[in-house]
C-alpha positions as CSV (number, residue, x, y, z in Angstrom):
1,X,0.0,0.0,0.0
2,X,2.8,2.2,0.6
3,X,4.8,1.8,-2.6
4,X,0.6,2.3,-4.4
5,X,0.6,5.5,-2.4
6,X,4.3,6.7,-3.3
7,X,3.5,6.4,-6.8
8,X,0.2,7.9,-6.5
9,X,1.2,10.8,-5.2
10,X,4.3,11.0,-7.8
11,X,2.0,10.9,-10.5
12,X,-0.9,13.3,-9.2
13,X,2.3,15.8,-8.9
14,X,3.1,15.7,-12.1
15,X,3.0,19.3,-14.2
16,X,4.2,20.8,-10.7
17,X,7.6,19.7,-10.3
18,X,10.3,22.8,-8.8
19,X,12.8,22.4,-12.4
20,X,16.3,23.0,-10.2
21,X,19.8,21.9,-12.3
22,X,20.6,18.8,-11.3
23,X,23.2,16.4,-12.3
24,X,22.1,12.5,-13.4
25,X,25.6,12.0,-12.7
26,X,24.9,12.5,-8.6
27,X,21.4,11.1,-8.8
28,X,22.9,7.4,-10.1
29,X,25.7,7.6,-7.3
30,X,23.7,8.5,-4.4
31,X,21.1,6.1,-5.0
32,X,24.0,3.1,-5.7
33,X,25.1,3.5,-2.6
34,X,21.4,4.4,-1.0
35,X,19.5,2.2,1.6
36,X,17.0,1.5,-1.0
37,X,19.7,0.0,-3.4
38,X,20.7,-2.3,0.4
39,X,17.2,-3.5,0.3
40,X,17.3,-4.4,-3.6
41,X,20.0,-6.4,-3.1
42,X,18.8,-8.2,-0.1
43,X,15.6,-9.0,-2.1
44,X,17.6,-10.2,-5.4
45,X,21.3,-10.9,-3.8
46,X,22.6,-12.6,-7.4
47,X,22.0,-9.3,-9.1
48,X,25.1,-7.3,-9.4
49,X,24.6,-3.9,-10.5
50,X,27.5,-2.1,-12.7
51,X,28.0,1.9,-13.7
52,X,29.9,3.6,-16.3
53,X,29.7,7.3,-16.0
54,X,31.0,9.9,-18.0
55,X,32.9,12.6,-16.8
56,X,32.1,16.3,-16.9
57,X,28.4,15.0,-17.6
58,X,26.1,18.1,-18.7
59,X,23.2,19.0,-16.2
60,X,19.6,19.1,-16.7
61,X,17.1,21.1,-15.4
62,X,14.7,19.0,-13.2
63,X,13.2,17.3,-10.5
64,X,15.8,15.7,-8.5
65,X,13.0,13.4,-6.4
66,X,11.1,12.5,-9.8
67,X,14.0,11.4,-11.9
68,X,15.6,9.7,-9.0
69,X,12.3,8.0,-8.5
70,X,12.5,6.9,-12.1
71,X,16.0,5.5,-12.1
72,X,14.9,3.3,-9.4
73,X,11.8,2.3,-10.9
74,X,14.1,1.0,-13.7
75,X,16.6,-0.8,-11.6
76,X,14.3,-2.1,-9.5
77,X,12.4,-3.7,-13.0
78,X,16.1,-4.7,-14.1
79,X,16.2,-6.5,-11.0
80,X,12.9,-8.4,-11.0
81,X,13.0,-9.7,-14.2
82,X,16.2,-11.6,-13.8
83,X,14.9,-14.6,-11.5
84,X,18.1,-16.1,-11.6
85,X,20.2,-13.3,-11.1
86,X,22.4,-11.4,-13.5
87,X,24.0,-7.9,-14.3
88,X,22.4,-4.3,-14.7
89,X,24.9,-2.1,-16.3
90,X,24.2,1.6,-16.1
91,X,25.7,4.1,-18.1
92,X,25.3,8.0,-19.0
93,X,27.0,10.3,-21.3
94,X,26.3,13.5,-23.1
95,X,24.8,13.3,-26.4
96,X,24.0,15.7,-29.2
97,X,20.5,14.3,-30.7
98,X,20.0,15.5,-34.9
99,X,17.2,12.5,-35.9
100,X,14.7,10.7,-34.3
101,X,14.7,7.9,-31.7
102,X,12.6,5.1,-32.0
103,X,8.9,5.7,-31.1
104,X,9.2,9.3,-32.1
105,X,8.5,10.7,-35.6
106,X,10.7,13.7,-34.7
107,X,12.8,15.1,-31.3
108,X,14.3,18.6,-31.4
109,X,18.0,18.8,-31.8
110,X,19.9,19.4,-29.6
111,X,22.5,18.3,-26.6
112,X,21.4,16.0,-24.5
113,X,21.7,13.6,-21.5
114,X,21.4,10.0,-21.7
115,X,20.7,7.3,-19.0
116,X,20.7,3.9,-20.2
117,X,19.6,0.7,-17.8
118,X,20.4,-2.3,-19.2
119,X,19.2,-5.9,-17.7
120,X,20.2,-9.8,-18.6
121,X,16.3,-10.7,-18.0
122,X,13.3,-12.0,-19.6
123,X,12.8,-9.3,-21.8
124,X,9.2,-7.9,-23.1
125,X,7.6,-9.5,-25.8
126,X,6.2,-7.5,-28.6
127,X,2.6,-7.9,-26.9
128,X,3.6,-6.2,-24.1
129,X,5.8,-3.5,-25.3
130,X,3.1,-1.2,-26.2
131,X,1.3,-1.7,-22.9
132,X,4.1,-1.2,-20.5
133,X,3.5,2.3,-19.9
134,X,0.0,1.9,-19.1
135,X,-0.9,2.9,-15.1
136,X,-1.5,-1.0,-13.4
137,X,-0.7,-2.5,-16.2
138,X,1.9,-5.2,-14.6
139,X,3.0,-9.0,-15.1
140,X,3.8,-8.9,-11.2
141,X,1.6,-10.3,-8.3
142,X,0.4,-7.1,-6.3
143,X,1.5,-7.0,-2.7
144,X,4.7,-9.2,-4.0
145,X,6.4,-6.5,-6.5
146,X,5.6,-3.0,-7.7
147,X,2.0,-1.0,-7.7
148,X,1.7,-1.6,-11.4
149,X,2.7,2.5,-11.9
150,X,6.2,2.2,-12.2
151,X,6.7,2.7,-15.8
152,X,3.8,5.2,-16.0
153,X,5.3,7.5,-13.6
154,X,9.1,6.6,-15.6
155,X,6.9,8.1,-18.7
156,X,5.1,10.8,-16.8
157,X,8.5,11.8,-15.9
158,X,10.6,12.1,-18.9
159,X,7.5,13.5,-20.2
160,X,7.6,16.6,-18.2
161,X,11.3,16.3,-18.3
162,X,11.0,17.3,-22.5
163,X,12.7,14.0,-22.8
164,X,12.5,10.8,-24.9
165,X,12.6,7.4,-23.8
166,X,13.9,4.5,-26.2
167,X,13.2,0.7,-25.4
168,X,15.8,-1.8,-27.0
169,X,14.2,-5.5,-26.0
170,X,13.6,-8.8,-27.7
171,X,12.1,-11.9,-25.2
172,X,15.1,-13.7,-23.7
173,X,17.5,-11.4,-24.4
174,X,17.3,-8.8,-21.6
175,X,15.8,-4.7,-22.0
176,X,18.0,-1.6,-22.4
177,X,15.7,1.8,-21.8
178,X,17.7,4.6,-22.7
179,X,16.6,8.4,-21.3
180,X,17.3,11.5,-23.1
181,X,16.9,14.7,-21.3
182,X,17.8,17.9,-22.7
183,X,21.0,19.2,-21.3
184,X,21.7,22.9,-19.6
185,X,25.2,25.2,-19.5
186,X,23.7,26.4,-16.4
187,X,25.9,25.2,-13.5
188,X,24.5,23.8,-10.3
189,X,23.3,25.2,-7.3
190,X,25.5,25.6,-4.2
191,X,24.0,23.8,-1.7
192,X,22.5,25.2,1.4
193,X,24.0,25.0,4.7
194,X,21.8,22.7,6.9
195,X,20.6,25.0,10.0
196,X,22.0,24.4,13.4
197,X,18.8,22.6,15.1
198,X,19.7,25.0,18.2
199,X,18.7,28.1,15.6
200,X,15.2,27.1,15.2
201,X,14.5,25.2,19.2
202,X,11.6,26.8,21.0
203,X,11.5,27.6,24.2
204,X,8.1,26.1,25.6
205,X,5.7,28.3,23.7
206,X,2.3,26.4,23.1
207,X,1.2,25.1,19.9
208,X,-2.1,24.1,18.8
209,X,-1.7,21.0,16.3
210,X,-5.3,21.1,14.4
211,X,-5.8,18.2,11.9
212,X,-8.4,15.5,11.3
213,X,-5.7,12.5,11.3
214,X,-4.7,11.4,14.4
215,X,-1.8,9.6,12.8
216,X,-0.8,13.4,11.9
217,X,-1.4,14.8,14.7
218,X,0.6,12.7,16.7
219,X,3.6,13.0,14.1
220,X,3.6,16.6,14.3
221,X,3.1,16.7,17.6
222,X,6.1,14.4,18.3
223,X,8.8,16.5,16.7
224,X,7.3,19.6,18.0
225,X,7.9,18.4,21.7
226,X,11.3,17.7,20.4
227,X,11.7,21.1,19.4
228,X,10.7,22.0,22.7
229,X,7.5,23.4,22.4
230,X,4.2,22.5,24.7
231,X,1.7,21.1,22.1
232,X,-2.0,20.4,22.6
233,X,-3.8,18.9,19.4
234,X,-7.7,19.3,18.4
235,X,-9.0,16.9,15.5
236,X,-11.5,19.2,14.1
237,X,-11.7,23.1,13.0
238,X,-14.6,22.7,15.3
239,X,-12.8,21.7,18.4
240,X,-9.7,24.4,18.1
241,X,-12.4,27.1,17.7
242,X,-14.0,25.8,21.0
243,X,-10.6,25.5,22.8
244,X,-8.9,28.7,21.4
245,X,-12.7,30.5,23.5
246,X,-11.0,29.2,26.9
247,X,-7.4,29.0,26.0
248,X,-4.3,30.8,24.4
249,X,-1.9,29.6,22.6
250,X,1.3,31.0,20.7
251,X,0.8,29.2,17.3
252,X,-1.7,27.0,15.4
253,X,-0.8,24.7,13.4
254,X,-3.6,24.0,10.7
255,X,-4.6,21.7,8.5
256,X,-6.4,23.0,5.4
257,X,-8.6,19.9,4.3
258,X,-10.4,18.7,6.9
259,X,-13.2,16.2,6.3
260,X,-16.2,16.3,8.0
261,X,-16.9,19.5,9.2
262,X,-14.9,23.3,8.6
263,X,-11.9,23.6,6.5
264,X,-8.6,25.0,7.2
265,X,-9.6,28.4,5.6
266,X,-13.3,28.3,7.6
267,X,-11.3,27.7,10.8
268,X,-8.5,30.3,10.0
269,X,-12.0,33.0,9.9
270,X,-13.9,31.9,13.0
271,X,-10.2,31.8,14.9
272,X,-9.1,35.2,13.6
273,X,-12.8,37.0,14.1
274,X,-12.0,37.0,17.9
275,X,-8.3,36.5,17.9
276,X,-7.1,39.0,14.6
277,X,-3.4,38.7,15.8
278,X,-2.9,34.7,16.0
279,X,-0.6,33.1,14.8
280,X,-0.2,30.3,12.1
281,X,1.2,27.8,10.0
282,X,-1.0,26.1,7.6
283,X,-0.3,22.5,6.9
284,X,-1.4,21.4,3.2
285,X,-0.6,18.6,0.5
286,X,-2.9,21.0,-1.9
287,X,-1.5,23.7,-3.5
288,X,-3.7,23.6,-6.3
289,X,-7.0,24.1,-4.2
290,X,-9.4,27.5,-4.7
291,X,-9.4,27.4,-0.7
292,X,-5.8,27.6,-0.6
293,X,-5.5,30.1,-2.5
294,X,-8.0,32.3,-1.1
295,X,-6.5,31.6,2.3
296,X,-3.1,32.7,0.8
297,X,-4.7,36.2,-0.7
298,X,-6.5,36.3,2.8
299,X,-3.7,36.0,4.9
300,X,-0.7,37.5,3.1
301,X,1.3,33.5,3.7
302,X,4.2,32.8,2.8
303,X,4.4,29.4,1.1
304,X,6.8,26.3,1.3
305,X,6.4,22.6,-0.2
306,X,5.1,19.7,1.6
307,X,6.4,17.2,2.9
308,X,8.5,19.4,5.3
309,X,11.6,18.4,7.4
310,X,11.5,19.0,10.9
311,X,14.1,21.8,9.8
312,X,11.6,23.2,7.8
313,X,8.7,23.3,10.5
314,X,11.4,24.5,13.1
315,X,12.5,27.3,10.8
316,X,9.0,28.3,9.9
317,X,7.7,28.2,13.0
318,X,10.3,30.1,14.3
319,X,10.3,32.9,11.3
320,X,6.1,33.5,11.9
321,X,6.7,33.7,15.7
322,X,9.5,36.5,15.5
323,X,6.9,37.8,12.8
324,X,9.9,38.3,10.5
325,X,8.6,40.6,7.3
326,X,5.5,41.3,9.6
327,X,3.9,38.0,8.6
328,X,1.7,36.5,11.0
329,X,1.3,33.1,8.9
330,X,3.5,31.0,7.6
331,X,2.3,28.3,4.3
332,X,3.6,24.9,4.3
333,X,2.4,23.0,1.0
């Protein structure tokens, strides 16, 4: 259910992926020597998995978490379809692409980045070929291996990515999928300096946790604790508008889609009608959603991805209580 989920979720985001310049270069070795890659191995322990990289490999601009996702979605195929063990070779290199790969009747020219994954397994037939992509479309036994959206979310992702995928199998004689992604000049990103956890501690101030799962409010309640903050949760907007009559409280933290009863934006009136100068952080998977966005016009929010690190939480709790900028909210979606 978890791996169903994942992929779920990797899918729905699709079209709203942050484009940063990564490197396929740093994806392929982080993830070899990844605990994901451990568990592969423990699973299939006569696979051996091989790399050839080439130096001074071009970036891309990209989704680091959605092509990593898809590199793995391909090992981890490589992997199952070679019962008996075998090899996966992977290999990159810059490209310059002037005519078309198969399954494309034309590609734009240009330099490129390629990503090939090539397994000894059992191959895909011609049947299958041109159903592979196809969400839950799967050979596998669900519950066993894979969610059946593997390879959609592998096309969903170069997709987005303006790349092109080309599939070099015959049954028996193993698969090579090679990616193309159009390559950048633009150099990479230094990377941010991870915050000292001491920078964003509180220092007992109460929090409100308000959200309809208890399996999240218990989450979020647990690292705010360890951030040293005195938390009280309420599983409703309902309830934290009853509470928040009788009590006070330093910050809320809100969930926006709450189901039955008042939403995150409802709550966020009724709360602010007879406390105008609370504070908030609002706590949402939907960025997309009308009542986000007229929460965001409403309170003037500032707005940061979910899922959030406990850095992340720490930092913006920590920013909306100092009211840095004047900001008495601060977003995380």
């Amino acid at each position: 259910m978890a791996a169903v989920v994942q992929d779920l979720l990797t899918m729905a985001r699709r079209g709203i992926a942050v484009h940063d310049i990564v490197n396929i270069n740093t994806i392929v070795t982080n993830q070899l020597n990844s605990p994901e890659i451990q568990q592969l191995q423990k699973f299939h322990p006569l696979v051996k998995l091989h790399s050839t990289l080439q130096d001074s490999l071009l970036n891309v601009r990209g989704s680091e978490p959605h092509l990593t996702k898809t590199f793995m979605n391909l090992v981890n195929n490589g992997a199952e379809a070679m019962i008996d063990g075998g090899n996966i070779n992977i290999s990159t290199r810059n490209i310059y692409v002037d005519k078309p790969i198969r399954g494309y009747e034309t590609v734009t020219k240009g330099d490129y980045v390629s990503i090939s994954i090539t397994d000894e397994g059992s191959g895909i037939t011609k049947e299958e070929l041109p159903r592979i992509f196809e969400p839950f479309y799967t050979k596998k036994k669900m519950g066993r291996s894979g969610s059946g959206l593997g390879m959609a979310v592998v096309w969903g992702t170069v997709k987005d990515h303006n790349g092109y995928i080309d599939i070099l199998s015959s049954e028996g004689n193993g698969t090579t999928f090679t990616l193309y992604f159009p390559a950048t000049s633009e150099p990479l990103k230094e990377k941010v300096q991870t915050i000292s956890i001491e920078k964003y501690q509180g220092s007992k101030e109460s929090i409100l946790v308000v959200d309809d799962s208890e399996s999240q409010r218990e989450i979020v309640k647990n690292i705010l604790e360890k951030l040293n903050y005195n938390v009280t949760s309420a599983r409703s907007g309902e309830e934290a508008v009853q509470y928040l009559k009788s009590h006070d409280v330093h910050l809320i933290v809100l969930d926006m889609i709450m189901d039955p009863g008042i939403d995150g934006l409802e709550t966020y009136r009724q709360i602010t009608a007879f406390k105008p100068d609370q504070y908030f952080v609002i706590a949402s998977g939907y960025s997309k959603n009308k009542r986000m966005q007229d929460l965001r016009e409403l309170s003037g929010c500032l707005y940061i991805n979910k899922p959030y690190s406990i850095e992340q939480i720490g930092v913006a709790i920590q920013t909306t209580l100092n009211n840095v900028d004047t900001k008495k909210c601060h977003l995380l979606s």
